[in-house]
C-alpha positions as CSV (number, residue, x, y, z in Angstrom):
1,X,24.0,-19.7,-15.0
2,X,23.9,-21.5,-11.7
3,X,20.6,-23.7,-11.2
4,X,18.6,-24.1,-7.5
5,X,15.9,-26.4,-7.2
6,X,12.5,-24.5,-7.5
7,X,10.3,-25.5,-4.2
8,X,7.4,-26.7,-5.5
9,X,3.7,-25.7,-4.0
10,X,0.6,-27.8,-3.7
11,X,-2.4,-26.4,-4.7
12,X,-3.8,-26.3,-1.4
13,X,-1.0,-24.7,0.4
14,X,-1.1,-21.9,-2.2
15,X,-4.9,-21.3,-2.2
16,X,-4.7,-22.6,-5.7
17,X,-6.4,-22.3,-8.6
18,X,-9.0,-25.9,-8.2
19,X,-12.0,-23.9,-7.1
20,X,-11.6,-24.8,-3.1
21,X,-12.5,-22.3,-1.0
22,X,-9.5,-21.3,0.8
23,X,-8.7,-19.6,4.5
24,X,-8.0,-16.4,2.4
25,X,-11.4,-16.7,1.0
26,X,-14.6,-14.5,1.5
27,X,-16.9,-15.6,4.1
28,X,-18.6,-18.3,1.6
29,X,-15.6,-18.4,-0.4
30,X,-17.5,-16.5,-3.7
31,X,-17.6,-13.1,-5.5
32,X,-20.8,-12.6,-4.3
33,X,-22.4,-13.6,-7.6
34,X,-21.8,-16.9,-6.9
35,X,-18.8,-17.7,-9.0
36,X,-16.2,-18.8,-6.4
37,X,-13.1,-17.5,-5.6
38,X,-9.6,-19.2,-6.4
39,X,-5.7,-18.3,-6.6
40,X,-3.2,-19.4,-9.1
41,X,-0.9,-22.6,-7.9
42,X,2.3,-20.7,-7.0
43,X,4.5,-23.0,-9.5
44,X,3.1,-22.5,-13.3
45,X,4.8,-23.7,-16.2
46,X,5.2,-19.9,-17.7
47,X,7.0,-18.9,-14.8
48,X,10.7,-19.0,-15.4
49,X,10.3,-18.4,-19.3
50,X,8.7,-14.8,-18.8
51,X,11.5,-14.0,-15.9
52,X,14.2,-15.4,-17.8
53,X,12.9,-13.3,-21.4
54,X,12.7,-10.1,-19.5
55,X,15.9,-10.2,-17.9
56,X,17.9,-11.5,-21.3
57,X,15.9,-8.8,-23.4
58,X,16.4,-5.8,-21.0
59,X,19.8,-6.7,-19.9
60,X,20.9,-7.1,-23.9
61,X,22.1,-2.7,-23.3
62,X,22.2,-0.7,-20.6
63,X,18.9,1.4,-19.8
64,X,21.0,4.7,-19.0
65,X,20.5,7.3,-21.6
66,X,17.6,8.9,-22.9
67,X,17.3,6.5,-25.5
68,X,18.0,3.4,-23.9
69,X,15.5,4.1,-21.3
70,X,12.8,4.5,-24.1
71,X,13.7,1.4,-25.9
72,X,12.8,-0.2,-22.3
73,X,10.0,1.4,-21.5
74,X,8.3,0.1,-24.9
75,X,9.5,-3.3,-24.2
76,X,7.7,-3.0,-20.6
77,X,4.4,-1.8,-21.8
78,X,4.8,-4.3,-24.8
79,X,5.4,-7.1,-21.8
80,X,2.3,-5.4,-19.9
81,X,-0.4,-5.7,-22.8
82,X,0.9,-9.3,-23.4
83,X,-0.7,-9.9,-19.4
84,X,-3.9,-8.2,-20.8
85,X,-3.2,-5.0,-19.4
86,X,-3.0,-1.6,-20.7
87,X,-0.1,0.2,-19.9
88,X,0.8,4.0,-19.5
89,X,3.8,6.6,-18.8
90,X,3.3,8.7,-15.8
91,X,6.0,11.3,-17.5
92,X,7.8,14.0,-15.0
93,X,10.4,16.2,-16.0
94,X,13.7,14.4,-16.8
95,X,12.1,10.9,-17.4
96,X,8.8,8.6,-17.3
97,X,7.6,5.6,-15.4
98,X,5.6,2.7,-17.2
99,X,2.5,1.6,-15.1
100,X,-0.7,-0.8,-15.2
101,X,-3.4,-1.2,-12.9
102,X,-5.1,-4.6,-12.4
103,X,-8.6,-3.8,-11.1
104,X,-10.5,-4.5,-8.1
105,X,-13.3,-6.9,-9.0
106,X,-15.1,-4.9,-6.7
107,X,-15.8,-1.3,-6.1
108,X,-13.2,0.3,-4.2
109,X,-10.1,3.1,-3.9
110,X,-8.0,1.1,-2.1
111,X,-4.5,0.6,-4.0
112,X,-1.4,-1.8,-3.4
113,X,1.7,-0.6,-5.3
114,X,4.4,-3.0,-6.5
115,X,7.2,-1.9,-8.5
116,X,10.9,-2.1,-9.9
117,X,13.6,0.1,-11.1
118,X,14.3,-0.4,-14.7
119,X,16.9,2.3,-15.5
120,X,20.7,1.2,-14.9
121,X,24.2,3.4,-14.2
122,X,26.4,4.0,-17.5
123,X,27.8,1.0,-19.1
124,X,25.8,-2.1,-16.9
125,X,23.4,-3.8,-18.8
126,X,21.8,-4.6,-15.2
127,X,20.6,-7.8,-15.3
128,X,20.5,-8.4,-11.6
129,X,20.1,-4.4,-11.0
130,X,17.7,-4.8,-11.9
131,X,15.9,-6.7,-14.9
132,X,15.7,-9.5,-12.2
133,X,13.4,-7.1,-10.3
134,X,11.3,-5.8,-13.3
135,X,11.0,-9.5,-14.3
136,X,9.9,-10.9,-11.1
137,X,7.4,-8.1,-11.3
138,X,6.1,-9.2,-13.9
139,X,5.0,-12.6,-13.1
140,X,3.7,-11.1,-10.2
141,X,1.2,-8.9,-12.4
142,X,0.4,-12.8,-14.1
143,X,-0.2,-14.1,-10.5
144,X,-2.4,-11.5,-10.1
145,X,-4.3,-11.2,-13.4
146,X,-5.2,-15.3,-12.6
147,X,-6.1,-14.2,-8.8
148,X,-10.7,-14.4,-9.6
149,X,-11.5,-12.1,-6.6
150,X,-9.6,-8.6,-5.9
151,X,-10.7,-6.2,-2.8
152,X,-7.9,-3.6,-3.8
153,X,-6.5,-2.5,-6.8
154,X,-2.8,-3.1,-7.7
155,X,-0.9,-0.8,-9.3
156,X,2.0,-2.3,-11.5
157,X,5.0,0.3,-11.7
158,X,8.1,0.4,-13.1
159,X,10.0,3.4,-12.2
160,X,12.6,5.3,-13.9
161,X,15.5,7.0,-12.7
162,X,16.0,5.1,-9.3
163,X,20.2,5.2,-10.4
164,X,20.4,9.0,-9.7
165,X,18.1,9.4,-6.9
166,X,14.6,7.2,-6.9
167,X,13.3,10.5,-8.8
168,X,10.5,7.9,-11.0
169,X,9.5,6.4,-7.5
170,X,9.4,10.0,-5.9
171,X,7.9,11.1,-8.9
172,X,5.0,8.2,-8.5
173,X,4.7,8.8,-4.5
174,X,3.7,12.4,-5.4
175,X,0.9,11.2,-7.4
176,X,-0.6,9.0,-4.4
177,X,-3.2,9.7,-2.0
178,X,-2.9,8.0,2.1
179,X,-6.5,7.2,2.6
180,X,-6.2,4.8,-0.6
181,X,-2.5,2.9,-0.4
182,X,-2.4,-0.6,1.4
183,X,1.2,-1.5,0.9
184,X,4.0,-0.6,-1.2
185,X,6.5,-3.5,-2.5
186,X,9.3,-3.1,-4.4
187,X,12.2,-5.4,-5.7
188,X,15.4,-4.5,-6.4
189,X,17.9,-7.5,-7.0
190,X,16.8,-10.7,-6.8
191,X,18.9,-12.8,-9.1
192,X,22.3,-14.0,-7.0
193,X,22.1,-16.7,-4.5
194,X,25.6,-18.5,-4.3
195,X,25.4,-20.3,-1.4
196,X,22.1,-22.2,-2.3
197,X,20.2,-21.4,0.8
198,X,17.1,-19.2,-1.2
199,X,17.0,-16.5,1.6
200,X,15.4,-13.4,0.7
201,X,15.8,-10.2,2.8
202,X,12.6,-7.9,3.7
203,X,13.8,-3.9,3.8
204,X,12.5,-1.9,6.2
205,X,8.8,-3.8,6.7
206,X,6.0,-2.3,9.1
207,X,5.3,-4.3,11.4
208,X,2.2,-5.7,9.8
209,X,4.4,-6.0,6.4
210,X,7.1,-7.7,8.1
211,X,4.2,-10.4,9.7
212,X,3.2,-11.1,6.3
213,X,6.0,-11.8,4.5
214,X,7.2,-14.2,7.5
215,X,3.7,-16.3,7.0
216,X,4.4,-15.9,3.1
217,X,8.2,-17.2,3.1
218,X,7.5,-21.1,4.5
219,X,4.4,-21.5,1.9
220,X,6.9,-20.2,-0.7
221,X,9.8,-22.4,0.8
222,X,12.4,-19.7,1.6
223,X,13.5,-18.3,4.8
224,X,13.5,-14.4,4.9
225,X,15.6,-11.7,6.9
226,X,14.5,-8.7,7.9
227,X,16.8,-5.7,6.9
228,X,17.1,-2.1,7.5
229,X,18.4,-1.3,4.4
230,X,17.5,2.0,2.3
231,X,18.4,3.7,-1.1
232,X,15.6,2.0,-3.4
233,X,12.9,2.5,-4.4
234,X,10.7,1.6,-1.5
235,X,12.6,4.4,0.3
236,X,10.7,7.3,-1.6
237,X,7.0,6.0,-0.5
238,X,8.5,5.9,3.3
239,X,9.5,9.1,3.0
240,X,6.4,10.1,1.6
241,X,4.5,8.4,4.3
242,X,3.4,5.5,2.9
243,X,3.7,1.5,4.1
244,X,6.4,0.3,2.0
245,X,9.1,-2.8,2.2
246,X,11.8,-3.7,-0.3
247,X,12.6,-7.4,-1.1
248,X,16.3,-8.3,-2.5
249,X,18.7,-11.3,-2.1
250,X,21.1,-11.3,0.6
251,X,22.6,-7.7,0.4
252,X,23.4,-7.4,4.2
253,X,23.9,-10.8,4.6
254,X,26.7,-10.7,2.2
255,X,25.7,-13.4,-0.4
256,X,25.1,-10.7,-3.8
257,X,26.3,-10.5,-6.9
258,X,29.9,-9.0,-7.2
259,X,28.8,-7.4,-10.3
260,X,26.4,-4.3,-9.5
261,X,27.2,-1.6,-11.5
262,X,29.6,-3.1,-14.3
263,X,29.9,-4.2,-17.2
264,X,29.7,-7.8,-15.9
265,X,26.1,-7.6,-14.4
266,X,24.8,-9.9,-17.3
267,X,22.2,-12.4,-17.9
268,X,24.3,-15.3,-17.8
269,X,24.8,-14.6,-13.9
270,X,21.4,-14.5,-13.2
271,X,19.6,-17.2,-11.6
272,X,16.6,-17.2,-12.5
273,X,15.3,-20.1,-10.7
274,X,15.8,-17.8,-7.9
275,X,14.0,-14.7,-9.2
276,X,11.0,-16.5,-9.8
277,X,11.6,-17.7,-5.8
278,X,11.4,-14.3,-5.2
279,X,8.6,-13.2,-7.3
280,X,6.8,-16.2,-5.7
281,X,7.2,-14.7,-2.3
282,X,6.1,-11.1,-3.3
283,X,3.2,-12.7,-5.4
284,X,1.8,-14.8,-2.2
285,X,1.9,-11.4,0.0
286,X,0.0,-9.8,-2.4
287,X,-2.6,-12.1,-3.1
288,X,-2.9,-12.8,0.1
289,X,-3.4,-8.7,0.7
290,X,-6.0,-8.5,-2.0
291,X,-8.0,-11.4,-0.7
292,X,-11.6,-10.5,-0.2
């Protein structure tokens, strides 16, 4: 495994988790009962042990056939009620997403979906395609479940089948209503960064997407690039209508891992320094979405 030094964040930058009322605060900085409102520090001790447990566990076999796929799905919702959640399957004809939905504290509809593909080809154990995406999912859900004040609920979704045609994310986008969705993030690939530089490309952003994750990457530390790549997840829920961006390592710009799709796309060439980098960035857009 090749190390990167993880960009540490002051409490203040990140809207922490001291109590201060922040720019991403309500008017007087409260829930309205008085209890005020506050966002986890963006570097936390449990970060790289959750990413680095979900990538080693799920990459152990390949998450291809029926069973495989089901021995992954219960680690996921084994992973989700571990975060205080309770988890489900949203189960369509040839397979079955694993989903958890961390609530508004207030009364709402309104829905921001993030997500990650946990199924692999034949014969990868896919740790960076994509058990670095599930993982860094994952701590965003922690991020999340320590953010005190929520104006939108947030869908956690991992979907199934991406490998032979996002049918778990096409599945989902079926489900989903327009009048309710805010945003749709997923990550795919987020665990090779072999020239050091922690850049991050941004797939396909709106306009209003793109602007956050550009004032998200310098509190973060990393520079982003914005992509036009397709043929993830994120491209169902476009097609479907929906605001949606992906977020990957350098995939256009050439710096990814060599390995997609073989037998060599293993833990050990993971970085998982940067996949919490990465979950960091998707964690600061989203908390910055669901501030009140």
């Amino acid at each position: 495994m090749r190390s990167c030094a993880l960009v540490a964040c002051a409490l203040v930058a990140c809207g922490g988790d001291d109590g201060a009322v922040g720019p991403d605060s309500g008017v007087d900085g409260t829930t309205g009962d008085g209890a005020a409102c506050s966002k986890p520090a963006l570097a936390q001790t449990w970060a790289m042990g959750l990413v680095s447990n979900a990538v080693t566990t799920l990459s152990a076999a390949p998450r291809s056939t029926t069973t495989q796929r089901t021995t992954a799905r219960n680690f996921l919702q084994a992973q989700l009620m571990q975060l205080g959640l309770t988890p489900s399957l949203q189960s369509y004809s040839t397979g079955a997403n694993v989903t958890a939905r961390i609530a508004a504290t207030m009364t709402t509809t309104k829905r921001i979906i993030i997500g990650a593909h946990f199924d692999t080809v034949s014969g990868s154990p896919g740790a960076n395609d994509n058990a670095s995406g599930v993982a860094a999912v994952l701590a965003v859900a922690h991020y999340l479940q320590d953010t005190t004040c929520r104006n939108a609920n947030v869908d956690i979704v991992f979907f199934d089948e991406e490998e032979v045609g996002l049918v778990g994310a096409r599945a989902y986008a079926a489900t989903l209503s327009a009048a309710d969705v805010v945003a749709v993030h997923t990550i795919d690939q987020v665990g090779w960064d072999a020239d050091n530089d922690h850049r991050f490309e941004i797939e396909l952003p709106t306009t209003s997407l793109e602007a956050e994750y550009k004032a998200a990457a310098p509190i973060v530390g990393v520079p982003v690039t914005v992509t036009t790549t397709q043929g993830t997840d994120h491209q169902a829920f476009r097609e479907a209508g929906f605001p949606a961006v992906g977020v990957t390592e350098e995939y256009v710009g050439g710096d990814t891992t060599p390995y997609r799709h073989t037998a060599q796309d293993t833990a050990s060439t993971v970085e998982i320094d940067y996949a919490v980098l990465g979950a960091q960035l998707a964690a600061q857009v989203v908390m910055t979405e669901v501030s009140p």
